[in-house]
C-alpha positions in Angstrom: 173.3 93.5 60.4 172.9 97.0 59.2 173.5 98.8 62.4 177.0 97.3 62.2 178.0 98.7 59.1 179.5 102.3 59.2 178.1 105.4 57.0 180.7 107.0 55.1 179.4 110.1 53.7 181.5 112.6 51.0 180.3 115.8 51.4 181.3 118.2 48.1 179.9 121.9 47.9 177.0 121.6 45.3 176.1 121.3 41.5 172.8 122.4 39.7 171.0 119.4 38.4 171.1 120.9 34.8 172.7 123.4 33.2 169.9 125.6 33.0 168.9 128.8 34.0 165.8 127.8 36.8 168.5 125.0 37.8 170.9 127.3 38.1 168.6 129.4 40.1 167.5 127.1 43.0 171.3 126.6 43.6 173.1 129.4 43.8 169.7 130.7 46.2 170.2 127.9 48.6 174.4 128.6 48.4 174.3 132.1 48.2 171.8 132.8 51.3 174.0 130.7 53.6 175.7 133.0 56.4 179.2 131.6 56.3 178.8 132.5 52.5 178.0 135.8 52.4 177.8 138.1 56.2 176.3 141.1 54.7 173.3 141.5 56.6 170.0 140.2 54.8 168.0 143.2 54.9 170.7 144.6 52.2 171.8 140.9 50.8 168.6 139.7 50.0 167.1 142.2 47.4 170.4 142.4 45.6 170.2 138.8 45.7 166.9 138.2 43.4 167.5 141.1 41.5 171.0 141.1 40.4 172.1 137.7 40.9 169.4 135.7 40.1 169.3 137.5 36.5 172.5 138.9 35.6 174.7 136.5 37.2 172.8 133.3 36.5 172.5 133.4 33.2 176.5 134.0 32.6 176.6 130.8 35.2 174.5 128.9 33.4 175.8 129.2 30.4 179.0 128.2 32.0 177.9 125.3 33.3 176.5 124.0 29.6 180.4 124.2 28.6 181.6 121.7 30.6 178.5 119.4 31.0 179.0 115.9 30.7 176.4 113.4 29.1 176.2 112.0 32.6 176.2 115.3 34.9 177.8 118.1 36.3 181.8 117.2 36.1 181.2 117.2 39.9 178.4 114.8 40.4 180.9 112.7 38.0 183.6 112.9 39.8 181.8 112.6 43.6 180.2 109.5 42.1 183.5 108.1 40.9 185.4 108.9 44.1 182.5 107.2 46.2 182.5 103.7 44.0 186.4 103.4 44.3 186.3 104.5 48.0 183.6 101.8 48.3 185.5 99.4 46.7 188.8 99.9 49.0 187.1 99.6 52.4 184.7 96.7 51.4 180.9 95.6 52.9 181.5 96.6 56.2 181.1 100.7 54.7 178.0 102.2 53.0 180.2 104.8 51.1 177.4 107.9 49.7 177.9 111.6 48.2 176.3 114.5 49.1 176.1 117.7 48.5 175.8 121.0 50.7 173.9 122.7 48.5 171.5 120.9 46.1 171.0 117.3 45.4 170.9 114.9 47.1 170.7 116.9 50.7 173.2 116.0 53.2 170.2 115.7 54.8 168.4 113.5 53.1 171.4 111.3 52.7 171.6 110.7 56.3 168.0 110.2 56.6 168.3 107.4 54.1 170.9 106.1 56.1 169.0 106.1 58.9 166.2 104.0 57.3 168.7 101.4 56.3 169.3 100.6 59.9 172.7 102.4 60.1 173.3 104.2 63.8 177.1 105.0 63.2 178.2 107.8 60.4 181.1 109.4 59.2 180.7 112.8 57.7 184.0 113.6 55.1 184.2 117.3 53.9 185.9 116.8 50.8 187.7 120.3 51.7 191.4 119.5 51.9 191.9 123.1 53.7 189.6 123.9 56.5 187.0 127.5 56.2 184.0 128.3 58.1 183.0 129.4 54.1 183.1 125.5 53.4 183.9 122.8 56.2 181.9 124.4 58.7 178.6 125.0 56.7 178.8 121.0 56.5 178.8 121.1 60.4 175.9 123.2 60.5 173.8 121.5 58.0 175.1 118.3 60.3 173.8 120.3 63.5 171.0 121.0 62.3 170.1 117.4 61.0 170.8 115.9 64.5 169.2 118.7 66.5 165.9 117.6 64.2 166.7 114.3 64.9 164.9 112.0 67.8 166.8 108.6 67.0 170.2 110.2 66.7 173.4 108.8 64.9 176.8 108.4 66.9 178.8 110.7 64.3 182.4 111.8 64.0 183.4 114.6 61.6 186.8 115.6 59.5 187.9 118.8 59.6 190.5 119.2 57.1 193.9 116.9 55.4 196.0 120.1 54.2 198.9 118.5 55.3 198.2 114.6 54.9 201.5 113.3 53.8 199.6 110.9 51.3 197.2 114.2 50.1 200.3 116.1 49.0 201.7 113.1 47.6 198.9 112.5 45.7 198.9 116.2 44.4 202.3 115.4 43.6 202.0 112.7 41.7 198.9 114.9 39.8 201.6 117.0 38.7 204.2 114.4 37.7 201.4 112.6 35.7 201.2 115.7 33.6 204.6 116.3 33.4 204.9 112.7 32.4 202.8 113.5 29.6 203.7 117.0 28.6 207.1 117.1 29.2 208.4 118.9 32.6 208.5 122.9 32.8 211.3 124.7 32.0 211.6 126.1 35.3 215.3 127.4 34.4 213.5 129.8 31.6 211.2 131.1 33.9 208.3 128.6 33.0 205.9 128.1 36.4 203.5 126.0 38.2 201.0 128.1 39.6 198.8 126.4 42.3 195.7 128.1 42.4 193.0 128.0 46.1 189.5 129.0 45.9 189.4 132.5 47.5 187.6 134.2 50.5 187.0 137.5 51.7 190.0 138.9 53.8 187.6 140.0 56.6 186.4 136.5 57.0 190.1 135.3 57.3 190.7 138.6 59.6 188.3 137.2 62.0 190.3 133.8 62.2 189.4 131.8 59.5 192.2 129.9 59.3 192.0 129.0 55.5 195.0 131.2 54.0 197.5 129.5 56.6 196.8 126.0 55.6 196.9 127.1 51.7 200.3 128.2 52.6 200.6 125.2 54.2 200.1 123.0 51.4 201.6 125.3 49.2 205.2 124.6 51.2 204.5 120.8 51.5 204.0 120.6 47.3 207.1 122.3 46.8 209.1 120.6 48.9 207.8 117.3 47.7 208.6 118.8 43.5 211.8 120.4 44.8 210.7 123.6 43.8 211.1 127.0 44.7 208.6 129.9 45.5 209.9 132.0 42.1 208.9 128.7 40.4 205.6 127.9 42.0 203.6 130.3 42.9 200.5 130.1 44.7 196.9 132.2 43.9 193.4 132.5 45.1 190.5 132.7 42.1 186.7 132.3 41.9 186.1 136.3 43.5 182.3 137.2 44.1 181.2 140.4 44.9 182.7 144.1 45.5 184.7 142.6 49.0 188.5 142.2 49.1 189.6 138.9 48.8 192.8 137.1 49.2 195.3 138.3 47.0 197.1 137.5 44.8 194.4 136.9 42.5 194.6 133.8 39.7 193.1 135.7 36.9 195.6 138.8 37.7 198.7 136.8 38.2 198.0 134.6 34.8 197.6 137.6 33.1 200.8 139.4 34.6 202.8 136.3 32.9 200.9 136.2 29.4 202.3 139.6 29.3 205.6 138.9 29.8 205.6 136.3 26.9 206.1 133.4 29.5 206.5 130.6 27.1 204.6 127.8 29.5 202.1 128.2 32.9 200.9 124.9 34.4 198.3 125.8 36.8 197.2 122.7 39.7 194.1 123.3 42.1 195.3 121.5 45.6 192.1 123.2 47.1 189.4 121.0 44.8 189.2 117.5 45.4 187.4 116.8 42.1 187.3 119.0 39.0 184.1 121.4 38.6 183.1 124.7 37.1 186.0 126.5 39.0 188.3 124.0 37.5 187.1 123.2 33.9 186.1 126.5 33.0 187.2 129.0 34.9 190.7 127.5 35.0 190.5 126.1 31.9 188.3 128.5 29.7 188.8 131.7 31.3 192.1 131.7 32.5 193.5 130.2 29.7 192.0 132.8 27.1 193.4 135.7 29.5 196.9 134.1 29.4 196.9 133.6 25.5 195.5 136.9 24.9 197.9 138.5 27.2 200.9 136.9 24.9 201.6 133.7 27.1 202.4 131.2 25.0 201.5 127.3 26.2 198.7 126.8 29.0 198.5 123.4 30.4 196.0 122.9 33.2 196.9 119.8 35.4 193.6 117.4 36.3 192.5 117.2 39.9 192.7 114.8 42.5 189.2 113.1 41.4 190.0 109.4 42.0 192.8 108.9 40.9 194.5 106.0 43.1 196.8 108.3 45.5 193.4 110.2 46.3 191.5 107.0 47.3 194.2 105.9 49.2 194.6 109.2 51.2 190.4 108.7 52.3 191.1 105.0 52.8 193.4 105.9 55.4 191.5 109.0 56.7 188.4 106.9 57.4 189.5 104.1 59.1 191.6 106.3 61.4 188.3 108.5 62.5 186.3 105.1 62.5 188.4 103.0 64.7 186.7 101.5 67.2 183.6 101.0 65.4 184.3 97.6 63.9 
């Protein structure tokens, strides 16, 4: 019977549906007016918002978008999709495995509601944030507040907060790495070549106030290179993607890949531990961006190693992390 089976349901932050400027529009609204996002008050935010942003900023992000668009989607929604159908696969008929997103399509919202209508009363809600913020984990509890607080006929739910330090996460990172090295050849670390790991940034008043975020980057960041016997001279760790006129965590990926183009650094591999899937941050702001800065600078090989995206360590590691925080449902 449906109200046996068990809702499993991958959250990831958000994608346009098309790489278009209205498309682009309707997301970063919804994204960019979310509180945990951005705390400037909305009497000041909110002008600047659909003047600035909406025009300026847009444009340049849809026109990033239509450099790594796929045939079938937003690199994202590709990867969500993928993850989702091997994740089904693994935990078999007794799990209705979905994705959704926090901001745009489809809803978390609308997800659950679906589940709902299928007969399912039991639900578990993944983040697919290895490193816990109130920027990106806890946005997906408030959407997931909100839902139930609207709700009459409520789910039994149970939540994730965060894997940082999963033993099989930073294996599977590991084994990222050594699939690129495998194909590459391994750095020269003894030259002075470097893996940089590189975390999606936030403000440093957000992590003032306790946002934990920076401590579990460093976290994972000591956890990786103990597991690649590695140094902190030989891999480094960086926080990219800055928005706005705010200070952010530092040190900064685009600053720090430019430091080492300069110095005529013959190789830079650069890993993401903090995306689960590859996305715009990954595909062209890592690999576009970053890697014309680095060239231009004088750097001589870029290599940018894939994300986790479901690849078989990955699935493995939410395998395990939902039938731990489902036990007893079955």
């Amino acid at each position: 019977m449906a109200e046996q089976r068990v809702g499993v349901v991958l959250v990831n932050l958000g994608t346009p549906e098309e790489p278009t400027l209205s498309a682009v529009r309707r997301y970063l609204r919804e994204f960019l007016l979310d509180r945990r996002v951005v705390t400037m008050t909305r009497l000041l935010w909110r002008p600047l918002l659909e003047t600035h942003i909406m025009f300026g900023h847009a444009r340049q992000s849809a026109q990033k978008y239509a450099s790594v668009w796929t045939p079938d989607g937003s690199p994202l929604m590709v990867h969500a999709k993928a993850q989702v159908a091997a994740l089904a696969k693994r935990l078999g008929e007794s799990f209705e495995v979905v994705p959704a997103m926090r901001y745009g399509r489809p809803s978390l919202a609308n997800v659950l509601t679906e589940l709902h209508q299928k007969g399912l009363r039991r639900v578990l809600v993944v983040p697919m944030y290895p490193q816990f913020s109130t920027t990106t984990v806890a946005t997906v509890f408030d959407a997931l507040a909100d839902y139930i607080k609207g709700s009459y006929d409520q789910f039994e739910y149970r939540t994730l907060r965060d894997f940082h330090s999963h033993p099989g996460y930073i294996e599977a990172c590991a084994q990222r790495i050594e699939e690129t090295w495998a194909d590459q050849g391994r750095p020269d670390f003894s030259a002075g070549e470097k893996l940089l790991l590189s975390y999606h940034g936030i403000p440093v008043d957000i992590a003032s106030n306790g946002d934990p975020y920076p401590l579990e980057c460093a976290e994972t960041t000591a956890l990786l290179r103990d597991r690649l016997g590695l140094d902190a001279n030989e891999c480094e760790m960086a926080f990219q993607s800055k928005f706005g006129h705010s200070e952010w965590l530092t040190p900064a990926t685009i600053g720090r890949v430019e430091e080492l183009g300069k110095t005529g650094l013959s190789r830079l591999d650069v890993f993401c531990p903090g995306f689960a899937a590859d996305c715009l941050e990954t595909e062209e702001e890592i690999g576009i961006l970053n890697r014309e800065t680095f060239e231009r600078a004088g750097g001589q090989r870029f290599i940018r190693v894939p994300c986790l995206n479901d690849s078989q360590g990955f699935i493995l590691v939410l395998e395990d992390l939902v039938r731990r925080h489902t036990s007893g449902w079955l």
